[in-house]
N, C-alpha and C positions, 0 to 999 in steps of 0.2 A: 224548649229545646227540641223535645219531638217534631212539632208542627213546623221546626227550621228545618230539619232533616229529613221531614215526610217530603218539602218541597224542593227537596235540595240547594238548599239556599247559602251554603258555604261547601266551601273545601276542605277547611283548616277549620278545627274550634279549639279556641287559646282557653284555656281553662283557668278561673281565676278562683284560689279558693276562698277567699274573702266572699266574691259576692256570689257563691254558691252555694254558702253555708255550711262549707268544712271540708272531708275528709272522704266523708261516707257519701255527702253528693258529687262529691268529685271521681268519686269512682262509681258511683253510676252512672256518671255522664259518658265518661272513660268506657266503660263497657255498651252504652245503649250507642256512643258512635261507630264504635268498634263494630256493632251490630249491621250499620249501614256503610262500611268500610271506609269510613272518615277518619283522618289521623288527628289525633289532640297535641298541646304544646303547651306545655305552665303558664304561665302569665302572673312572673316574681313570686313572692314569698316557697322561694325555694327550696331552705331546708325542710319548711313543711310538705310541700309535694314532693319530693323527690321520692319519696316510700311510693307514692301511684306510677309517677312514671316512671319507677322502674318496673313497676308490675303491670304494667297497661299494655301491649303490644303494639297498639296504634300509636304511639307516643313516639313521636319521633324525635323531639327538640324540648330545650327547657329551659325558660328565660331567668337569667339572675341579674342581680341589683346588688354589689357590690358595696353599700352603702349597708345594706343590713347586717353585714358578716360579722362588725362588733357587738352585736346582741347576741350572738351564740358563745359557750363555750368550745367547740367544735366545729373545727371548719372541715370543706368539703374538699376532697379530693380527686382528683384530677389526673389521669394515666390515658396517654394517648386521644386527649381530645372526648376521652370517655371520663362522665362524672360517675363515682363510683359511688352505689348506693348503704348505707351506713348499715350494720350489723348490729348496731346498740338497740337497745329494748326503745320501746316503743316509735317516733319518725327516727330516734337519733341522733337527734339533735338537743341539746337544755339551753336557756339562759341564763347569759349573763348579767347576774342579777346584778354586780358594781357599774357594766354600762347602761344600763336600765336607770338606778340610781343616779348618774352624772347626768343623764337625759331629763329627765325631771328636775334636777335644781338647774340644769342651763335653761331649761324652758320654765320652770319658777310652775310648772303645773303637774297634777297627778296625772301618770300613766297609768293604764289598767292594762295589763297582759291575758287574754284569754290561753289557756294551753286545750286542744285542742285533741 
């Protein structure tokens, strides 16, 4: 990531916390672009980012996938085009552990949920 931004090789880094490794690389990524005045942008799994980007400054934007919102107990809200960032202990968000459950017997295989 450094050696992208040593060379200026984007404008924009879509932050994905899957293939970053979580939470805590996600905010050091968030801070070392921040460093080189790069703005970052989620890239889905958005209840669990949402705790960064709201606290990243360079974060201007935050991609969701509507498709996952049945896995949460808690949905995210929405005032003026502004996603509001949740107040609940830890990201804020829990699962739903009955749609998790229908996910597995429709696809006939184990799901593993990392919580993060």
């Amino acid at each position: 990531m450094k050696a992208m931004l040593d060379i200026q090789a984007c404008d924009i880094l879509m932050t994905d916390l899957q293939r970053m490794g979580g939470i805590s690389e996600m905010r050091k990524v968030a801070t070392l672009s921040a460093s080189y005045d790069i703005p970052i942008s989620t890239h889905i799994f958005t209840e669990q980012s949402l705790c960064i980007a709201g606290s990243a400054a360079n974060c201007f934007s935050v991609e969701h996938m509507p498709c996952f919102e049945k896995l949460f107990n808690e949905s995210m809200k929405m005032v003026k085009s502004d996603l509001l960032i949740p107040e609940r202990p830890g990201i804020g968000f829990t699962f739903n552990q009955d749609a998790i459950a229908k996910l597995r017997q429709s696809n006939n295989q184990e799901i593993t949920v990392f919580i993060i």
